[in-house]
CHARMM internal coordinates of N, CA and C (Angstrom, degrees):
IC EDIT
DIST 1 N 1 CA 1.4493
DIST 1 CA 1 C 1.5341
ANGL 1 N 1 CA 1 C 108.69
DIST 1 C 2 N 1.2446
ANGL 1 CA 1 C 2 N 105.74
DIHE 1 N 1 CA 1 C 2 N 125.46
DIST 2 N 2 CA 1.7899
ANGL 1 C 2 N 2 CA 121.82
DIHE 1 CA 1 C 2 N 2 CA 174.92
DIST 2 CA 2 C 1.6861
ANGL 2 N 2 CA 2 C 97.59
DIHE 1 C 2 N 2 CA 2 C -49.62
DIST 2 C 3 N 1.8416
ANGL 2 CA 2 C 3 N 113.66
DIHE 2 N 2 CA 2 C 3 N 128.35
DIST 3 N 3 CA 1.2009
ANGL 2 C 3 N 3 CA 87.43
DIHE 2 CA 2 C 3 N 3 CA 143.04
DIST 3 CA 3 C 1.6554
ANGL 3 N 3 CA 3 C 126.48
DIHE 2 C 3 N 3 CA 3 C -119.14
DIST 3 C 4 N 1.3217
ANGL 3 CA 3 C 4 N 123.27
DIHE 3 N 3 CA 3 C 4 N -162.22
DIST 4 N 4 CA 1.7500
ANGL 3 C 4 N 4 CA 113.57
DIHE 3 CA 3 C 4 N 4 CA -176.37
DIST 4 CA 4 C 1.6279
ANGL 4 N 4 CA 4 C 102.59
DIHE 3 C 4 N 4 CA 4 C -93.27
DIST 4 C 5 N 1.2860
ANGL 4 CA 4 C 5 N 122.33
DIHE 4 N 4 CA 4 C 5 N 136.59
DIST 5 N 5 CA 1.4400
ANGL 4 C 5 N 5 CA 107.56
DIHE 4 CA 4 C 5 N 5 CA -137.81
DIST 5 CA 5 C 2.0284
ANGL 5 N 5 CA 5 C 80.67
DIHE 4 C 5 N 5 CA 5 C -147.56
DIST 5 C 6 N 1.5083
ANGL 5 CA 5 C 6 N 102.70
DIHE 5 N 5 CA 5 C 6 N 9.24
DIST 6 N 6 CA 1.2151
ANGL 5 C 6 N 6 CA 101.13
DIHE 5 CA 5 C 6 N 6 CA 170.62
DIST 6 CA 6 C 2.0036
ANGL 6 N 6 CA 6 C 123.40
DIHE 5 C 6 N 6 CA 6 C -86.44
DIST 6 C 7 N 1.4151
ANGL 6 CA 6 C 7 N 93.86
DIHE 6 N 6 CA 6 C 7 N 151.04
DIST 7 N 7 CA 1.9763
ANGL 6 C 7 N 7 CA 85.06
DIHE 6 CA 6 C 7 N 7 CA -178.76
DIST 7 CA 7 C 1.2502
ANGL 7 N 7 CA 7 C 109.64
DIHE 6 C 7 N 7 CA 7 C -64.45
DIST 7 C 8 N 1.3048
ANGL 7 CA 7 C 8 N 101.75
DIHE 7 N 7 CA 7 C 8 N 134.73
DIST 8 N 8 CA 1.6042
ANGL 7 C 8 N 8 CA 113.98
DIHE 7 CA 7 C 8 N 8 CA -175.33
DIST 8 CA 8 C 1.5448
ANGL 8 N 8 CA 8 C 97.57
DIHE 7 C 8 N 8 CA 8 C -72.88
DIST 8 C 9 N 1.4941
ANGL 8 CA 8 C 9 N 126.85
DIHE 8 N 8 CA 8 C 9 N -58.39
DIST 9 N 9 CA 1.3732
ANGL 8 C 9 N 9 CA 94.97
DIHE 8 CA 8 C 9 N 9 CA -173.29
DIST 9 CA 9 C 1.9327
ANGL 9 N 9 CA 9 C 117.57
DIHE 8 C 9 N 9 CA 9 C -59.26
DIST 9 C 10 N 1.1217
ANGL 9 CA 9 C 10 N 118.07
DIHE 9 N 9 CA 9 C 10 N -28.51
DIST 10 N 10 CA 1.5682
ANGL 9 C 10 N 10 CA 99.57
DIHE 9 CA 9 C 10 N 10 CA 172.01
DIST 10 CA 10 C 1.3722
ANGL 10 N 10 CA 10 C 121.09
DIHE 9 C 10 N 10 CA 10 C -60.09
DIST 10 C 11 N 1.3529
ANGL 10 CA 10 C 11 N 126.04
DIHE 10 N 10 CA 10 C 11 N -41.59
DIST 11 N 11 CA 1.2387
ANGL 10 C 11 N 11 CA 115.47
DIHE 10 CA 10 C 11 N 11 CA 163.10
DIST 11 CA 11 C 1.7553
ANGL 11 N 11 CA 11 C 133.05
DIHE 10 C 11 N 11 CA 11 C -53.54
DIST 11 C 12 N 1.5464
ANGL 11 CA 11 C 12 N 107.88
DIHE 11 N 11 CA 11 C 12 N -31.37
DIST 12 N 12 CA 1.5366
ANGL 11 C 12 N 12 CA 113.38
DIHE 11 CA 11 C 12 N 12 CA 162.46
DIST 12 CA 12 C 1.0011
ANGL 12 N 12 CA 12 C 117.26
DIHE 11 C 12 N 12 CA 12 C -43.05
DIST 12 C 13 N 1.5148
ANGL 12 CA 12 C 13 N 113.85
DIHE 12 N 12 CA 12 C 13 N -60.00
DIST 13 N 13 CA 1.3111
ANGL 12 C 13 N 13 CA 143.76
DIHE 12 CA 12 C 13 N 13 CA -167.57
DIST 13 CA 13 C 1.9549
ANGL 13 N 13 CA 13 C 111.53
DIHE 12 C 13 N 13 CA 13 C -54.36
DIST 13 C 14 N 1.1485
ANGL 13 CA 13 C 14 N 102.44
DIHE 13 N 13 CA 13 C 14 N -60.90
DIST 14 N 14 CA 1.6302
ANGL 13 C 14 N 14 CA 130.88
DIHE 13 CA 13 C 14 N 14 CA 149.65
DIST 14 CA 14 C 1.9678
ANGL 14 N 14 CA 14 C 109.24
DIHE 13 C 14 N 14 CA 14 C -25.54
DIST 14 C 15 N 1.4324
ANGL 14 CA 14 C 15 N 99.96
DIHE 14 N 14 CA 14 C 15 N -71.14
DIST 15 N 15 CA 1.3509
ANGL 14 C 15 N 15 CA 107.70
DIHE 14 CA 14 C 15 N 15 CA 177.26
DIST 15 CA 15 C 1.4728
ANGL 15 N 15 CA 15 C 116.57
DIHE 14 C 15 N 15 CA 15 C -63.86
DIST 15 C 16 N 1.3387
ANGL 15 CA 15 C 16 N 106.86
DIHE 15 N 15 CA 15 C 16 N -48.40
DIST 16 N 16 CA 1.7819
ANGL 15 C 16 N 16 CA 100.24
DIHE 15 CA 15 C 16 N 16 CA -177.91
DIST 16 CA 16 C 1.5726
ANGL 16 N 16 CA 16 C 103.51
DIHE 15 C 16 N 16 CA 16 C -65.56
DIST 16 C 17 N 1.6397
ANGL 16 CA 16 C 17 N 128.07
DIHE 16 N 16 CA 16 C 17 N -35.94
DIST 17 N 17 CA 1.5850
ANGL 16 C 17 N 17 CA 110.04
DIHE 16 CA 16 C 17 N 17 CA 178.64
DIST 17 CA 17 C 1.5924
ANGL 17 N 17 CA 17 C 124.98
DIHE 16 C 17 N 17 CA 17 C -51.82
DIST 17 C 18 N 1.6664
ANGL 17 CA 17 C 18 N 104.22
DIHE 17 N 17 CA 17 C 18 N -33.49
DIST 18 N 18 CA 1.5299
ANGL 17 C 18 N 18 CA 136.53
DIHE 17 CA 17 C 18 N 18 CA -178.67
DIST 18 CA 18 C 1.4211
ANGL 18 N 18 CA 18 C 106.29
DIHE 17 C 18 N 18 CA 18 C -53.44
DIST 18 C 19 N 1.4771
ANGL 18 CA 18 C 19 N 113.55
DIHE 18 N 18 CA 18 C 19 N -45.38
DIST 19 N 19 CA 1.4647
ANGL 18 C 19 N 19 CA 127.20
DIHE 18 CA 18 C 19 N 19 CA 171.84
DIST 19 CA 19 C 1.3502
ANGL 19 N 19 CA 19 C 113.69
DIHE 18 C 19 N 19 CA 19 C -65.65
DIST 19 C 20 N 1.1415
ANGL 19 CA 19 C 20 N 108.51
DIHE 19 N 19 CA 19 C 20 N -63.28
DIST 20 N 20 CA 1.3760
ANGL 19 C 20 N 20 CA 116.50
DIHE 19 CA 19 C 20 N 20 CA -169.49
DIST 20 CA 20 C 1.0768
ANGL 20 N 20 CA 20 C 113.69
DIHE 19 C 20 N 20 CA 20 C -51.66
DIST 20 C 21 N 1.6754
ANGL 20 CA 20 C 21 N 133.86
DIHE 20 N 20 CA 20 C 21 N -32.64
DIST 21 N 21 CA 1.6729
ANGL 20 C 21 N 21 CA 128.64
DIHE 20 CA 20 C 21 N 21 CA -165.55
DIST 21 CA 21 C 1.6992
ANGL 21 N 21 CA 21 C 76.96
DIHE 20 C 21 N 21 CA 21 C -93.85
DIST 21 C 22 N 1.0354
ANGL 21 CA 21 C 22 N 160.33
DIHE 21 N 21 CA 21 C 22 N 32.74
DIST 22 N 22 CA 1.3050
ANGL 21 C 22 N 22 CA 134.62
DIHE 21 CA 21 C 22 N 22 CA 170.12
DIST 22 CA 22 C 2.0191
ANGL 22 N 22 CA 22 C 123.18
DIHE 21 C 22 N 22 CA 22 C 104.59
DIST 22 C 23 N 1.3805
ANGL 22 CA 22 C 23 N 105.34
DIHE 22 N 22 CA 22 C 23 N 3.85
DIST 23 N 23 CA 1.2446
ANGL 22 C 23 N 23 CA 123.35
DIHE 22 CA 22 C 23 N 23 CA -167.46
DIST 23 CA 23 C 1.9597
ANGL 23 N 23 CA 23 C 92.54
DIHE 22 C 23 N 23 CA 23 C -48.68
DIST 23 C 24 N 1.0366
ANGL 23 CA 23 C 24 N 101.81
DIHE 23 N 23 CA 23 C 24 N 164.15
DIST 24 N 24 CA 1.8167
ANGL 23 C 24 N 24 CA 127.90
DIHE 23 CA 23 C 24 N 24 CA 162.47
DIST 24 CA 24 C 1.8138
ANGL 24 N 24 CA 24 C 93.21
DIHE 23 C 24 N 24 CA 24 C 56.91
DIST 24 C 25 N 1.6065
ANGL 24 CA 24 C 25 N 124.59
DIHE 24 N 24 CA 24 C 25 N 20.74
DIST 25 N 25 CA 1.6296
ANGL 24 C 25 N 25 CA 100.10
DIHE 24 CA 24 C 25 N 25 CA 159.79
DIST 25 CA 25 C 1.3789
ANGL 25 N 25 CA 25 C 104.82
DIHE 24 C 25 N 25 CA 25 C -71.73
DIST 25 C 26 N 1.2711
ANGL 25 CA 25 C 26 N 91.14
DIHE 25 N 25 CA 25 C 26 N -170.71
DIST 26 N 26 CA 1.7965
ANGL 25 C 26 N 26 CA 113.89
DIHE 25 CA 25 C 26 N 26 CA 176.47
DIST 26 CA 26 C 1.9126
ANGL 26 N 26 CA 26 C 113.09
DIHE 25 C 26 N 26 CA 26 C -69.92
DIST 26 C 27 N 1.1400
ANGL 26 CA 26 C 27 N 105.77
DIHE 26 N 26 CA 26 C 27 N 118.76
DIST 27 N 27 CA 1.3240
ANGL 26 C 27 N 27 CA 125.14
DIHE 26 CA 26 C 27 N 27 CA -176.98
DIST 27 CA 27 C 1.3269
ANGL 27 N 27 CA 27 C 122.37
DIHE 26 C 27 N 27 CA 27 C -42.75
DIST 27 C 28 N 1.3884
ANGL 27 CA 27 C 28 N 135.34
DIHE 27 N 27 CA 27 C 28 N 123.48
DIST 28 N 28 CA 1.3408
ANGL 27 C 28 N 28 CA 113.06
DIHE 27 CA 27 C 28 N 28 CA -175.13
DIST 28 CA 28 C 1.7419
ANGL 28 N 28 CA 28 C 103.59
DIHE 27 C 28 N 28 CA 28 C -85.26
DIST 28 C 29 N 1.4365
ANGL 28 CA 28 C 29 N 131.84
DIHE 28 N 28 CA 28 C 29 N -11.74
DIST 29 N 29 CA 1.4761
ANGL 28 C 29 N 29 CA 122.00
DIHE 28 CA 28 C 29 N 29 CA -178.17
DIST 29 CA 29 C 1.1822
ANGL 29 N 29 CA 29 C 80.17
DIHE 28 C 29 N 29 CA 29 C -100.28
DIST 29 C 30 N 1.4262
ANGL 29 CA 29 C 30 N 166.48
DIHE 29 N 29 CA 29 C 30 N -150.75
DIST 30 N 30 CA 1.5227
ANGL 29 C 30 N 30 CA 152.79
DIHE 29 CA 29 C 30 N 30 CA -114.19
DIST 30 CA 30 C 1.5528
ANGL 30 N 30 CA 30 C 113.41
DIHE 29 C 30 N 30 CA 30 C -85.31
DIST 30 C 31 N 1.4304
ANGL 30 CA 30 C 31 N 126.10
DIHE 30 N 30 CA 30 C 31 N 83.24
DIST 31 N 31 CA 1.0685
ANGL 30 C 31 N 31 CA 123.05
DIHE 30 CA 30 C 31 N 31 CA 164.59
DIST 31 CA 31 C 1.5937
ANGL 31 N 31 CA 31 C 117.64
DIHE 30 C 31 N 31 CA 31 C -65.79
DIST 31 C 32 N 1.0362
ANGL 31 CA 31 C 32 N 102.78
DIHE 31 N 31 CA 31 C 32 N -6.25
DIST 32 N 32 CA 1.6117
ANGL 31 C 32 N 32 CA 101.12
DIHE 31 CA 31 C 32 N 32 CA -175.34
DIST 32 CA 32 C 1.6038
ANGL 32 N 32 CA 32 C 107.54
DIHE 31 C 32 N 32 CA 32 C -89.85
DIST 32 C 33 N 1.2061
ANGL 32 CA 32 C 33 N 127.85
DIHE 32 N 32 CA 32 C 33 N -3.64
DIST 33 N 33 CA 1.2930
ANGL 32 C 33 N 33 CA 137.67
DIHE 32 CA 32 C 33 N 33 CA -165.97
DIST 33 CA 33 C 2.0411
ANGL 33 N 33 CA 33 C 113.26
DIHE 32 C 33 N 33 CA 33 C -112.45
DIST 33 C 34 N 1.2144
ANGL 33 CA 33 C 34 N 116.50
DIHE 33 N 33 CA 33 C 34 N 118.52
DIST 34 N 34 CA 1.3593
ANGL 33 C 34 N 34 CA 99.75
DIHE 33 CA 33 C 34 N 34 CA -170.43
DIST 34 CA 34 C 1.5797
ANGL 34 N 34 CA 34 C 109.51
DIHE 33 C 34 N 34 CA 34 C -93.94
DIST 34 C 35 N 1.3032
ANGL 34 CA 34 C 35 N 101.46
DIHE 34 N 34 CA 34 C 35 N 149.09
DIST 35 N 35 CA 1.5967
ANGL 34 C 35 N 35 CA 130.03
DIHE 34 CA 34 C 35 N 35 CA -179.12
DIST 35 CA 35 C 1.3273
ANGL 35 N 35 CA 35 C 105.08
DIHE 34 C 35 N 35 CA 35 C -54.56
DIST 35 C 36 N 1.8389
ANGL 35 CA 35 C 36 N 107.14
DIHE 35 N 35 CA 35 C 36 N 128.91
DIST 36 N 36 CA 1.4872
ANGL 35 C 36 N 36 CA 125.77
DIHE 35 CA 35 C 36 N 36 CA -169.25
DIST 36 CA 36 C 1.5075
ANGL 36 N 36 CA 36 C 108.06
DIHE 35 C 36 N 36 CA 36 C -99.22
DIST 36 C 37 N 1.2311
ANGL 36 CA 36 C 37 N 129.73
DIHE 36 N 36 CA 36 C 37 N 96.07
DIST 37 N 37 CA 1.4355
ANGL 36 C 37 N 37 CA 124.68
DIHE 36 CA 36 C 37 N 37 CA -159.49
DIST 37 CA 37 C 1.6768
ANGL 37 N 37 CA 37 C 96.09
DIHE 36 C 37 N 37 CA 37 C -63.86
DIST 37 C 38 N 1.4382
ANGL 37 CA 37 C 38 N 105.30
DIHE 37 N 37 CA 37 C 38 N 146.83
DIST 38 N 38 CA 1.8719
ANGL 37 C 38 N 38 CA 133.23
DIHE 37 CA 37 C 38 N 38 CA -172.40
DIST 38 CA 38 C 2.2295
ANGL 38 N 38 CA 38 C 96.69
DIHE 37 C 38 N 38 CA 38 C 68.20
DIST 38 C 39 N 1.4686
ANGL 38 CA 38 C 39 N 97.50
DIHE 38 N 38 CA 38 C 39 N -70.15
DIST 39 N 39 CA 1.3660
ANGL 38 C 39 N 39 CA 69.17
DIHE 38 CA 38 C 39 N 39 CA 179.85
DIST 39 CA 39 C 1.4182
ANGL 39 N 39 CA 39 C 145.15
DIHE 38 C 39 N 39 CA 39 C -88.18
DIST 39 C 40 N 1.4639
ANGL 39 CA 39 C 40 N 118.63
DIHE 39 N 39 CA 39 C 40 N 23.04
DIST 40 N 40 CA 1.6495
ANGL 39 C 40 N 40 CA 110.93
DIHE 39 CA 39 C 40 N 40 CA 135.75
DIST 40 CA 40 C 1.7033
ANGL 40 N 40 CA 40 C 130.99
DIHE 39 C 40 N 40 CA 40 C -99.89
DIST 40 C 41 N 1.1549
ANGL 40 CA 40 C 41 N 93.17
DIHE 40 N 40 CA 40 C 41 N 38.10
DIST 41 N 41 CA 1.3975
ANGL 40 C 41 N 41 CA 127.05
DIHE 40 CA 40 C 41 N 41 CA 175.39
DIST 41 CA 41 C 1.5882
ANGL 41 N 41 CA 41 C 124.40
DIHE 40 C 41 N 41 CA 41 C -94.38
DIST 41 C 42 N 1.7390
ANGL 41 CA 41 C 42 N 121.44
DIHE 41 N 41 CA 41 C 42 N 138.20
DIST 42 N 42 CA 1.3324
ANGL 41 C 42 N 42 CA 116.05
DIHE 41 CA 41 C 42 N 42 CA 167.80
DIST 42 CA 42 C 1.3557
ANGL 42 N 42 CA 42 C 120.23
DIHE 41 C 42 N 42 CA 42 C -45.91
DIST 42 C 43 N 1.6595
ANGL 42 CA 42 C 43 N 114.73
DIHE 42 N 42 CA 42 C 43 N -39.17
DIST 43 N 43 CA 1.1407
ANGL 42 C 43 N 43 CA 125.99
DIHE 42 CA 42 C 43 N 43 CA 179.58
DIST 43 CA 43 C 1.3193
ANGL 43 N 43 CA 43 C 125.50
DIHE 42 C 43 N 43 CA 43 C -49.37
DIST 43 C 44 N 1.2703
ANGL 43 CA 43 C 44 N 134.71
DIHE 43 N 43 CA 43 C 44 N -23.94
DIST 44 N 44 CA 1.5110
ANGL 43 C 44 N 44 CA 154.50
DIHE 43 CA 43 C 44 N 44 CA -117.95
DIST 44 CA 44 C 1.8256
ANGL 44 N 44 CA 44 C 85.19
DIHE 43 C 44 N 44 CA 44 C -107.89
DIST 44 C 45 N 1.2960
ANGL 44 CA 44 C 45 N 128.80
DIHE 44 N 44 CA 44 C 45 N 117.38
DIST 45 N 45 CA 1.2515
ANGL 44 C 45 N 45 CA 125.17
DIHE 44 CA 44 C 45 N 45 CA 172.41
DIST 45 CA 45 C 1.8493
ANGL 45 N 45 CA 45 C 125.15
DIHE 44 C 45 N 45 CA 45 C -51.85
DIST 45 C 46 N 1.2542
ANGL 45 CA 45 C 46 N 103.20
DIHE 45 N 45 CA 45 C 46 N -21.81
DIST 46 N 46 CA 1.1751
ANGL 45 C 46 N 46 CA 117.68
DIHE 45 CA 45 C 46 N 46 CA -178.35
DIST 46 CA 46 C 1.9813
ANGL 46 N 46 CA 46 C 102.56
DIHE 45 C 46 N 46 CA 46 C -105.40
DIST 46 C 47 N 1.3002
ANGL 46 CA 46 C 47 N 115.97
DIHE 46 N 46 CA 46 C 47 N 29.85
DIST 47 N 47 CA 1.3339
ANGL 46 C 47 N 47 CA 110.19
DIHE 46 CA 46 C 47 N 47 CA 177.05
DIST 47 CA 47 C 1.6057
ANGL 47 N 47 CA 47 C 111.37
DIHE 46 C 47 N 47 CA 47 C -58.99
DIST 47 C 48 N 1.1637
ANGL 47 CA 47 C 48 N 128.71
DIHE 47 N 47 CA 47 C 48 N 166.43
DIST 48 N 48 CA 1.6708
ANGL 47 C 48 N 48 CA 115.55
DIHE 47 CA 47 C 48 N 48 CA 170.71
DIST 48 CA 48 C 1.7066
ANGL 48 N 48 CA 48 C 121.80
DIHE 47 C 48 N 48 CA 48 C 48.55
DIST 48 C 49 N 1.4839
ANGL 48 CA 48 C 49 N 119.96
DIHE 48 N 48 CA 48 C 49 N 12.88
DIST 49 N 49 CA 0.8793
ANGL 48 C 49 N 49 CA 103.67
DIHE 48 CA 48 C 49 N 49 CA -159.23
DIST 49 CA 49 C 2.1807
ANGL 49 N 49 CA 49 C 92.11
DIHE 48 C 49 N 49 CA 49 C -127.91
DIST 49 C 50 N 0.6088
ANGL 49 CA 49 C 50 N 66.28
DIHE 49 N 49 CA 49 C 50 N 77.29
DIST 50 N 50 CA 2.1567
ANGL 49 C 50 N 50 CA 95.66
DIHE 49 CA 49 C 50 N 50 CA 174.57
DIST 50 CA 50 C 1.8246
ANGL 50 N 50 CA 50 C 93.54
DIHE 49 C 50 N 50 CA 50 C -22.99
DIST 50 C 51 N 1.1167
ANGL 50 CA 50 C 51 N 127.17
DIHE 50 N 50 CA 50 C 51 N -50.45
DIST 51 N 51 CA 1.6136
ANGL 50 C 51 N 51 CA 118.29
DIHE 50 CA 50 C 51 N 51 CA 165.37
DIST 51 CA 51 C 1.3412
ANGL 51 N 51 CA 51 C 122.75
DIHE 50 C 51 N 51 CA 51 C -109.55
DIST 51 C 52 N 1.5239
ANGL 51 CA 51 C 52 N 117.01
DIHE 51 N 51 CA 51 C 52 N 32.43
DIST 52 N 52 CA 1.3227
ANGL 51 C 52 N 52 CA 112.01
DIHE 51 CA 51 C 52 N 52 CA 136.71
DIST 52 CA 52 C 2.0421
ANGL 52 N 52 CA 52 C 93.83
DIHE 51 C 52 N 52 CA 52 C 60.56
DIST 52 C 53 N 0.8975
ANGL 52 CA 52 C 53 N 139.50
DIHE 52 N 52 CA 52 C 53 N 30.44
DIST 53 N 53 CA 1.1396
ANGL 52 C 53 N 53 CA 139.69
DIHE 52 CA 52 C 53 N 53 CA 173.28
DIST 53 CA 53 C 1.5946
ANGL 53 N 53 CA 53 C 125.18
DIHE 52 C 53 N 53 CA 53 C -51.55
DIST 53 C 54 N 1.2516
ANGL 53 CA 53 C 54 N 102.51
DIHE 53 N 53 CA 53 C 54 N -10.24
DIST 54 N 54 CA 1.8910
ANGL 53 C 54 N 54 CA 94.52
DIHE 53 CA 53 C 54 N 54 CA -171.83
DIST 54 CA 54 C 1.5839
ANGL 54 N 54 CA 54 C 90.13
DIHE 53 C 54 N 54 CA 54 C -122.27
DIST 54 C 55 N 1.3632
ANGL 54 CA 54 C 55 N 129.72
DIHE 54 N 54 CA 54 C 55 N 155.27
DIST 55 N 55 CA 1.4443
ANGL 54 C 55 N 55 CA 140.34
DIHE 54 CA 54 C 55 N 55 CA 176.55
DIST 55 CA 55 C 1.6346
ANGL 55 N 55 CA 55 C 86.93
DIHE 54 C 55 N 55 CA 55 C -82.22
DIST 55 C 56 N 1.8800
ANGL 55 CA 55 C 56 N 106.12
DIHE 55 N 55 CA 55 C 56 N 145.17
DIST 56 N 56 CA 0.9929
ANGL 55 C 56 N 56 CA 146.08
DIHE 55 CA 55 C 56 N 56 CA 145.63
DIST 56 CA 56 C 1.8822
ANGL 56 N 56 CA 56 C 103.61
DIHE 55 C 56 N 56 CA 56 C -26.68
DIST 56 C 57 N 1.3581
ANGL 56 CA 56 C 57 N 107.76
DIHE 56 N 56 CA 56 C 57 N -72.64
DIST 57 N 57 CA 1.5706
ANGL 56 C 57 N 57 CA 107.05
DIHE 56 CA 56 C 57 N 57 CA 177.20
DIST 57 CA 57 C 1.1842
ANGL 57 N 57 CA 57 C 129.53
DIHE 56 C 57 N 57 CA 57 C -50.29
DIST 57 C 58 N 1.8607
ANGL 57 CA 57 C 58 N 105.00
DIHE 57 N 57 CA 57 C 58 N -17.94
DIST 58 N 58 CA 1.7637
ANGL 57 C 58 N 58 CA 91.12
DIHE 57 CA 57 C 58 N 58 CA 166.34
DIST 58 CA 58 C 1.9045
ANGL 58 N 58 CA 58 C 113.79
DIHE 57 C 58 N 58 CA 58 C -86.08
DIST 58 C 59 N 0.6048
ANGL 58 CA 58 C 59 N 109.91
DIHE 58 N 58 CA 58 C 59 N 28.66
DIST 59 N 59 CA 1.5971
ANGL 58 C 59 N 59 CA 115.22
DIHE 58 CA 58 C 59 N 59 CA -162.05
DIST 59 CA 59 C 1.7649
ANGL 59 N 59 CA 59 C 100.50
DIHE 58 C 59 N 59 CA 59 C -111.81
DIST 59 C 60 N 1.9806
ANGL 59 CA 59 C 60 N 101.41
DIHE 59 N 59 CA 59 C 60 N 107.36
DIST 60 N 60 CA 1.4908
ANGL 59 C 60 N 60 CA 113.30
DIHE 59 CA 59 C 60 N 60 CA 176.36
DIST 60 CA 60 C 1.1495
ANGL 60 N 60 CA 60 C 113.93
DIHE 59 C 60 N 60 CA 60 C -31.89
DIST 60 C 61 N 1.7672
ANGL 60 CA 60 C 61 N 137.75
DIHE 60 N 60 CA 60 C 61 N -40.84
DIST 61 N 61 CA 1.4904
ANGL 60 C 61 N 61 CA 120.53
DIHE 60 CA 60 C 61 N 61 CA -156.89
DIST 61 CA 61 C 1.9329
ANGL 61 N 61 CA 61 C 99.45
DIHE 60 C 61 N 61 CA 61 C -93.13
DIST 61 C 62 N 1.3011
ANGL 61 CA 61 C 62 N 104.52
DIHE 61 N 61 CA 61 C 62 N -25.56
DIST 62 N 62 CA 1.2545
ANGL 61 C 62 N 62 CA 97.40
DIHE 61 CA 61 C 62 N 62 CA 170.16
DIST 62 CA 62 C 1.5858
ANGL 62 N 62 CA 62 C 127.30
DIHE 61 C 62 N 62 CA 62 C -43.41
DIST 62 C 63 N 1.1538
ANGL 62 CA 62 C 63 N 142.63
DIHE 62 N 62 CA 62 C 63 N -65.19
DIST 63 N 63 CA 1.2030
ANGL 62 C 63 N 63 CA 143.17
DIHE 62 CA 62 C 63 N 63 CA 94.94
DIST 63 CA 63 C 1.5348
ANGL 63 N 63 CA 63 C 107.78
DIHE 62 C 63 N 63 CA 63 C 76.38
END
COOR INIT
IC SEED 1 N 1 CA 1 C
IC BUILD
């Protein structure tokens, strides 16, 4: 099993910028759907990645 092998403080760091410009409002392609804190996030190990290939549980902020 893969694990997330990235520095946790850069990823904090990562997440609080994500916040700060406005991260986790309401979506303009599904506003009807509410925001999944880390994974609709840059942070999210599976960002960009269309099948989601790695489990949620390997992911540092999960944790």
């Amino acid at each position: 099993m893969a694990k997330d092998d990235r520095d946790i403080l850069e990823v904090l760091k990562a997440e609080l910028d994500f916040v700060d410009k406005g991260g986790y409002a309401c979506s303009v392609r599904a506003p009807w759907m509410p925001a999944s804190i880390f994974r609709d996030s840059p942070t999210c190990i599976n960002f960009c990645d269309p099948n989601k290939t790695r489990p949620c549980s390997e992911c540092l902020l999960m944790g």
